[in-house]
Each structure stands twice: as C-alpha cells, then as structure tokens.
N, C-alpha and C positions, 0 to 999 in steps of 0.2 A: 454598420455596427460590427460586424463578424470580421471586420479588415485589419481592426485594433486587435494588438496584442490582448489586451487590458480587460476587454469585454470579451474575449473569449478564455480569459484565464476567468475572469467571474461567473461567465458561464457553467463552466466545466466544474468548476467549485461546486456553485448552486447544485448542479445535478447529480456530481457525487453526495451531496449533505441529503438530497430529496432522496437518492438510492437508498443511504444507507438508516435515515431517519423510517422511512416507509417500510426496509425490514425488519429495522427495530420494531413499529407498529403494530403491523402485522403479526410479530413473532406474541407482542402481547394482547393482541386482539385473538389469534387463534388458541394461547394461552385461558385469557377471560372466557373464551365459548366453554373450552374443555369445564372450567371450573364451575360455570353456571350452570352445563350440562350434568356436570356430575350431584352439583347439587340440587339442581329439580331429583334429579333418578333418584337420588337419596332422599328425600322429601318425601316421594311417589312410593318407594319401599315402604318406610315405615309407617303411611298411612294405610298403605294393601296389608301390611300386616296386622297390623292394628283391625281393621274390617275384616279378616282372617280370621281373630284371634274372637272377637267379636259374634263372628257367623257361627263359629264353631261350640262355642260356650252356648249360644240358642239350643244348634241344632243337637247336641249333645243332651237337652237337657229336655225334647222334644217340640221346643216351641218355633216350629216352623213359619209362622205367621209373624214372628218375630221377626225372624229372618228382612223380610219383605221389608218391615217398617227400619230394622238399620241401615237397607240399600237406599233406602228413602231419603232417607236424613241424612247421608253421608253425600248422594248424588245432587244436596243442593248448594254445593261452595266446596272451598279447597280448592277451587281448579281443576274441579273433575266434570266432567263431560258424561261421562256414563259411565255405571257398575253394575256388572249380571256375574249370573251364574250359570250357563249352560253346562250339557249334558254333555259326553264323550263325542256324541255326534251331532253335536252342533246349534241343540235347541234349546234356547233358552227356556230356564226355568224359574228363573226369579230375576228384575231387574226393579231400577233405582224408577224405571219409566216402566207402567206398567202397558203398556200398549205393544212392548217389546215379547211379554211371554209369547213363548207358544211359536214366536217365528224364529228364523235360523239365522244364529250368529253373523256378524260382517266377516268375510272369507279370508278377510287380512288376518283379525284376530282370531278367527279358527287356524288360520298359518301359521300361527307362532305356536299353538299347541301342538299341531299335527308336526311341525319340525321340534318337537321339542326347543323352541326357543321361547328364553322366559320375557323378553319385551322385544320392544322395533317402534320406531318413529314413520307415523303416515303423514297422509295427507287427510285433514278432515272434508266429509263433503260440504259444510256451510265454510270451507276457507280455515286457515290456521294449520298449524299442524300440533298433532297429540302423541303423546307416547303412550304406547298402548305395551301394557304389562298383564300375563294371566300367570297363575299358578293353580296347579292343580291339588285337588279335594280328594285326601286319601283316606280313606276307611281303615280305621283301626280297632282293639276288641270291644270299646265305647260305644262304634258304631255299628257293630256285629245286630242288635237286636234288631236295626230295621234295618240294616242293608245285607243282612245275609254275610255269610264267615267270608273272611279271606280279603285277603289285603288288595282294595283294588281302588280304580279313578270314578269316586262317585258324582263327581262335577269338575265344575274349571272356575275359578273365580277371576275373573275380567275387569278389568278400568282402565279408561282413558282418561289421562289426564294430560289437560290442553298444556300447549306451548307458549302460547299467545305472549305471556308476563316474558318469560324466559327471553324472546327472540326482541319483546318492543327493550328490556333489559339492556340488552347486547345490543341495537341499534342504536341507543342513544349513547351506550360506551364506545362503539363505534366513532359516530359523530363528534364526540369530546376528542376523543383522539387526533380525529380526522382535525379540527378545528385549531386541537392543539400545536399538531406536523406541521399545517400552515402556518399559527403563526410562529413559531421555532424556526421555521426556513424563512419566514421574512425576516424575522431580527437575522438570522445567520445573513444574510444575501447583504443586508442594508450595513452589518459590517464589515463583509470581505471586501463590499464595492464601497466603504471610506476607509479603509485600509488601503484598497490597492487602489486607489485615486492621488489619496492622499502621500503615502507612502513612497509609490512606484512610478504611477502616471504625472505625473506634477515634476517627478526631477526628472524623465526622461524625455521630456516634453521640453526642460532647460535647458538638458545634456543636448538637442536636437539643433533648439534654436544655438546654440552658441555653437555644435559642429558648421551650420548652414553661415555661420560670421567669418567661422575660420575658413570656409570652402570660398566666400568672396573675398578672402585677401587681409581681414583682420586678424593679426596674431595677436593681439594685446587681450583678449578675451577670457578672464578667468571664472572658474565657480567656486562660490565656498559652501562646501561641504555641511549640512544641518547635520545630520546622524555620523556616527561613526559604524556604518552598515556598507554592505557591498555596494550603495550605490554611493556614500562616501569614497569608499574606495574605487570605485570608476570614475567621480570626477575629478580625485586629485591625481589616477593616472591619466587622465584627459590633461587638467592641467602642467602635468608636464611634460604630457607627448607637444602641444601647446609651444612650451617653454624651449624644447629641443627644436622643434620646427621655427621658431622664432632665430634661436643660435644660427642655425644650420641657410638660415634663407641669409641673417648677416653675414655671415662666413661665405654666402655664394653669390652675393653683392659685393664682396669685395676682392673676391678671387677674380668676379666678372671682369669687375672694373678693371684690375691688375691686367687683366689677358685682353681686354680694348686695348690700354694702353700699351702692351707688346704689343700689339697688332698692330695699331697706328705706327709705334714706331718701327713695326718690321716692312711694313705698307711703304713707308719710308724709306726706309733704307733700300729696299728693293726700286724703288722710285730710281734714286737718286744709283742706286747698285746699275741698273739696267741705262743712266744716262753715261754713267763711267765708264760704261763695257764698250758702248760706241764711240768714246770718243778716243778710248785707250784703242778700239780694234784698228781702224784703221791705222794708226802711226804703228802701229807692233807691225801690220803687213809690210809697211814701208822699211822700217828698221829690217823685217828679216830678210828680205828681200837685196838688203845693202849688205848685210852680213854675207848673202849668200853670194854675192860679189866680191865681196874683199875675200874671203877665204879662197875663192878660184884664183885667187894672184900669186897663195905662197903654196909650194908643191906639195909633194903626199909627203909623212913624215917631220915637215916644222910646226914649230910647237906653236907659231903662232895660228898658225892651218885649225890645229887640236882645243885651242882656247874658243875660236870663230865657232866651232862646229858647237862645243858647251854653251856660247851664246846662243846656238838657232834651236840650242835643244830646251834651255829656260823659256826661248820666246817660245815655243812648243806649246808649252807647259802652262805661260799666260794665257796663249789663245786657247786652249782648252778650257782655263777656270773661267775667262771671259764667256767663252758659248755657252757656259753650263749656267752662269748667270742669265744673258739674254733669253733660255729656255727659259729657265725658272719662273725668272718676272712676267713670261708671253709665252707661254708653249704655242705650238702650232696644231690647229686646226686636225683632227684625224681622218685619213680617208679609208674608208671602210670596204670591207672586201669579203668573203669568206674563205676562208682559211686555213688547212689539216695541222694541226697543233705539230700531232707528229715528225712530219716533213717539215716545219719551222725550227723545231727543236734541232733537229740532223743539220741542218742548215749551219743553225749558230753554234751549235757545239763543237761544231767542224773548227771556228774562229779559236774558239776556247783549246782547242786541242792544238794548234800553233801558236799559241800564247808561250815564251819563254818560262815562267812561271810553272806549268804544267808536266815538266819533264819528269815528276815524283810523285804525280797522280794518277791513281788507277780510276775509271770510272763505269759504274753501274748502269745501263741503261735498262728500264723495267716499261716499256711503252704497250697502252693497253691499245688494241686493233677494233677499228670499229667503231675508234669514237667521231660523234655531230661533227660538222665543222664549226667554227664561229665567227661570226660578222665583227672583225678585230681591222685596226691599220697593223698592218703586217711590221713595217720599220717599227711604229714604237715598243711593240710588245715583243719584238726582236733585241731592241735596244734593253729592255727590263731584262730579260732572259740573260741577253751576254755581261749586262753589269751584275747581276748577283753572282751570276756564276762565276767570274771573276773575283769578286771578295770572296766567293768560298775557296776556290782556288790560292789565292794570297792570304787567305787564315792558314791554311795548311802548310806551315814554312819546312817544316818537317817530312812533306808529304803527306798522303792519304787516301781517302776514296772518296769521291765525289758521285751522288747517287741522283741519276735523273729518274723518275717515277710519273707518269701520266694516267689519270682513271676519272671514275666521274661519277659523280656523288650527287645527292638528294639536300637541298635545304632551303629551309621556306617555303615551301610548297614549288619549287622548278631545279631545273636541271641546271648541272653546272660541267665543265670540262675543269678538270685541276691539273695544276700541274707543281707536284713536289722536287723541290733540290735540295737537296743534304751532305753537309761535308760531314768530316771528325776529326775538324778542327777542336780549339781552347774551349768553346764556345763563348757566348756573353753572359757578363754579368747583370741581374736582375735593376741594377742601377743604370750601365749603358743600355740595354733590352727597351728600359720605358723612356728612352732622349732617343732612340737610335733611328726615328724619322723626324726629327728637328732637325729644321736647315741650320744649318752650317756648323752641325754639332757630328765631329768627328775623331775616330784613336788611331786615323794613321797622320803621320804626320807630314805627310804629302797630298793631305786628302780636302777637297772643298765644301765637306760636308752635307753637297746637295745630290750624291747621283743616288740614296734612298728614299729621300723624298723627290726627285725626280720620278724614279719609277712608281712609287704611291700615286703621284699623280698622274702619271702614262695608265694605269689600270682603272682608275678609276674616269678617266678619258671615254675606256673602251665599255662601261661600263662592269668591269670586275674589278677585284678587290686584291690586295697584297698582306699578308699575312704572315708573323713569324714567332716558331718554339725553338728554345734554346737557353742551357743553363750550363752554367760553370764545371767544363771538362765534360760534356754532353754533345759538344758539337753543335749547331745549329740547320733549322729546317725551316723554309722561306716554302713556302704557298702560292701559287699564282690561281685566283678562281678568276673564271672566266663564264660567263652564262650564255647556253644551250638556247637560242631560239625556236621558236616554235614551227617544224615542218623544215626544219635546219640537215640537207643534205648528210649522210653518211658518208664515212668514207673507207 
C-alpha cells in the first residue's frame, strides 16, 4: 500500500485533515470547559450570596434557629452537597447536616480560608468532584450587640457545590465532537481518495501502460487527453515526445538503410578494389622492371634516359596506391611486443626530419619521462606516427612548427599513454574535419584518400584510438591514445 504514490499522498492528506480537525476540537472543547466552568462558578456565587444575604437578615434580626432551618432547605437541591458555617478555627457551628455541628471543618475547606482563597475545586470522598467556595462573616455596627464592637471574622460560610452535571455536560460535548471529527474525516478521506483515484491515479496508470507499449517497440500509441489540467498537459507532451520518437526512428531507418547500402557497395568495391590491386601488381613489377632496362641503354643526360625515369616514378606511385589498397581491404595480422613510446617516437621522427618537405620546419619535442610501456606492433603504430606527421609537415607549405608531446592521461576508469602532434598549419575546415577518415575522401590531389583511415584502423588494431581538433587557421592536433596495461613495465 505505502509503495503507491497515491495512497501515501492520501494518507498524508488524511492525517493533515485529522491534525488539524483535532485542534480545531480541542481548541473548542477546552473553549466549552472554560465556559461551563465559568458558568457553574457563576451559578455557585449567586446562590452563596443569596444564602449570605438570607443568613444575615436572620441573624441580624436575632433569629438564630433560623439560621439552621435556611442551611436546611438550601442543602437539599441546587447542586449542593453541603452548607455550614464554622468558626475562625474550624468548628462548625451551624450546618445544612446537622450531625456536622460541633466537629471540625474538612481541612481542604478550612484552606481556602486560612489562604485567604475564596473557592478551589476538590475531590469528593463519595466520588465526583465539587467546588468548594467560603466567604467570610463580618461583624458590623448591626452586629455590635451580640458580638461585642469592632469589626471582626464572626464565622465562615461554606458550600459545596457538586461537579457532577458540569463534567457528565462536557463529556457528552466531548463525545458529539469526538463523533462529529470522525465523521468529517471520513467524508474528508472518502473524497480526497475519489478525487485522487479518479483524478490522478486512473490517467497515470494510462500514461504507464502506454509508456510500457512505447518501451516494447509500439510508437503508434496516443492518449487523449479528458481534462485540460497538468495531467492533460503531460499526456499531450507524452504524445508528442511519442510523435518525434516515431519521426526520429523513421529518419534512422532510413539513414540505416542508406549506410547498408554504402556498405554493401563499399564491401564491393573493396572486393573487387583488392582483386584489381593483384592483378595490376604484378604486370606494374614487370613493366618497371622493363623500364628499368631500357633506360640503362641511353646514357646520363638524353632525354629519353629522363622520360624512362618519369615512367619508373608513376609506376612508383601506382605501386604505392595499389599496397595501400591491398592493406585496406586485409590489413595484416598485428604482432605485439612492448614498447617505449618515447624511443619509437626518436626513431620515426628521425625519418620525418629527412623528409625533403621538412627543410622549413622547426620542431617541438615535449616527451614525458617515465611513462608504462605498451603492448603495441611497433611497425604499424610506427607507420600512424610517420603518416600524420607527414601531412602536418606538408600542411605547412609555408613552413612551421611541428610539436610532438607525449603524457598520460586518465579515462574511463584506466590508464592511457598519449601521444599529441601539432602543426600551424591552414588547419581544417569543420566540413573536411567530419569526411577526413572516409576512405578515399581526400584535398591533396595526389592523395588515395586511404592513409587516415588506414591509421584509424592500425590503432584501433592495437587496441587505441585516433583522435583529431582542428579549425580554420587554428592548425590541427591528431591524438594517438594508446592503453596502459595492467603491471605494464616502466621505463
């Protein structure tokens, strides 16, 4: 039950409505006591005065015996429990029960005189509780003739007047209350929870089942919206997250399909690339072979010596785009070694730095000391190395600096050896940048378009990755990651 949104939001309701009904209750329950209590106290006054008022016109007038027979009569109804009259020190002198003369007041109501206080609420001993109220009996020049001059406390006049009505009162206003709270919070409860059923729980319960249609592959799934409320407005943004996720899977069905059929026909053509390459290599060996013949016939200096040598240089230049086909379509097998990046780097940059090409380039070497070796074939990621560094080299027609940087970086949770090259060169533009590992997509115009996706796939061979930032008059920065094995000697 407590799993559901729904039934803990109705929960929570109910127990706010019970909080705040209860102190309403309360606030007039403790309200109604005050008021009952104040009106017994008021009841209780004007009948002690009244018996006051009564005692005193007796005893005034001498009729003492009088006295006795109003405590009498008063002490049988009204609500009063007992009425006397003791003495300063405690003995009754006149009481509504005459069994009372003559003994000593109860020590509660002798406390309220002796604290000068004029009432107090007890406990009765047969049960209930009474308010017990005294006022004291003052002699004035009226009563000069039997009580001797001067103004003093010639008795106490006493009553208890029971509780009983007051409190059975206040428990049954209690109880109505109580009765009432409950059922005000079951109507409350019975329509928060067809409200939020009806309301909240019922469309989210739709909005669930039709997320669970679209999660197995139905995009066709719409809602229509009953209220124009938020949860209107969530299903018709459902409906046309829905409606774009329908767009967006036909556009990636038909992009797919488009990039199969590249595929198949690059599949192809590579097929058919890699049959051409054999069948061209050999007769090109044969032809240069013939050329390199005939030009040994005519001396240094004839032209037709200089024409032969242009021939062996094209045929060069075939057998080159030829190998770089037969790679493509079948690269070879890598054999694995471990390997000081650094000392690889010295190696081939050594090649690059006898490159004609190179004579107007300055270059940066920044080699971090200390780094892992890595389990690499040493030629191919030699071969990556000397062909980019070569196009940065021949970007820079103007000259430049060419910046080798080696360090080693964190990501994905392992370790990597990097290795940055950076010219300042043109750099590329954001349109050649996202073709510029498409085979056979190239801007020199002697170029076979495959030695950058050659080296994409040499790295990815070794297990790392080729990576490149570069923008228009920014020069360009090629990446080589390569991953840090585990327990991978230093060097």
């Amino acid at each position: 039950m407590f799993r559901s949104l729904i039934s803990r939001i109705i929960l929570f309701n109910v127990l706010l409505l019970a909080l705040g009904v209860g102190i309403f209750t309360l606030f007039h329950l403790y309200r109604e006591q005050a008021h009952l209590i104040g009106t017994t106290r008021h009841h209780a006054n004007m009948l002690l005065g009244t018996i006051e008022k009564s005692i005193f016109n007796s005893m005034r007038l001498g009729n003492t015996s009088e006295v006795q027979a109003i405590l009498e009569t008063v002490g049988r109804g009204h609500g009063i429990t007992g009425v006397r009259i003791f003495n300063p020190d405690g003995i009754i002198l006149t009481s509504a029960d005459p069994n009372e003369i003559g003994t000593h007041v109860d020590r509660r109501d002798f406390s309220l005189f002796t604290g000068k206080v004029s009432e107090g609420v007890f406990q009765a001993q047969g049960g209930g509780r009474v308010l017990a109220m005294v006022r004291p009996i003052v002699s004035d020049e009226r009563c000069f003739r039997c009580h001797g001059t001067g103004r003093k406390v010639i008795g106490v006049l006493n009553m208890d007047f029971s509780l009983a009505e007051m409190y059975l009162q206040l428990r049954e206003t209690s109880q109505l209350f109580m009765v009432s709270t409950l059922i005000i919070l079951g109507f409350l409860a019975a329509g928060i929870s067809v409200v939020m059923i009806r309301f909240l729980r019922r469309p989210l319960e739709k909005i669930t089942q039709c997320m669970a249609q679209v999660e197995d592959g139905d995009l066709t799934v719409r809602m229509t919206p009953v209220q124009n409320d938020e949860i209107g407005q969530l299903m018709d943004g459902f409906n046309a997250m829905v409606g774009n996720l329908s767009r967006a899977q036909n556009e990636l069905e038909q992009y797919h399909y488009q990039q199969m059929e590249r595929v198949d026909r690059l599949a192809s053509v590579g097929e058919m690339a890699a049959g051409l390459a054999h069948e061209i290599k050999n007769p090109l060996a044969g032809i240069s072979g013939a050329i390199s013949v005939l030009s040994d016939d005519y001396p240094e200096g004839d032209q037709r010596r200089e024409i032969m040598l242009q021939i062996q240089s094209q045929i060069g230049r075939l057998d080159k785009t030829v190998n770089d086909l037969l790679y493509f379509g079948k690269p070879g097998q890598p054999e694995f070694a471990f390997a000081d990046i650094n000392d690889l780097l010295k190696q081939t940059l050594l090649f690059v730095a006898q490159h004609p090409e190179s004579k107007n380039i300055n270059r940066v070497d920044e080699m971090t000391r200390e780094l892992p070796a890595v389990w690499i074939d040493v030629k191919q990621i030699q071969q990556v190395i000397l062909n980019i560094a070569l196009n940065a080299v021949q970007a820079m027609t103007e000259g430049g600096m060419l910046t080798v940087v080696t360090d080693q970086i964190q990501r994905d949770g392992r370790a990597w050896v990097r290795i940055r090259i950076s010219d300042t060169g043109p750099g590329i533009t954001p349109e050649v940048l996202a073709k510029i590992f498409t085979p056979f997509y190239t801007t020199k115009t002697q170029g076979t378009g495959l030695g950058l996706p050659i080296c994409r796939q040499l790295m990815e061979n070794n297990g790392g990755s080729l990576e490149v930032e570069s923008g228009l008059g920014k020069g360009a920065e090629f990446s080589l990651l390569l991953p840090v094995l585990d327990n991978c000697p230093q060097t």
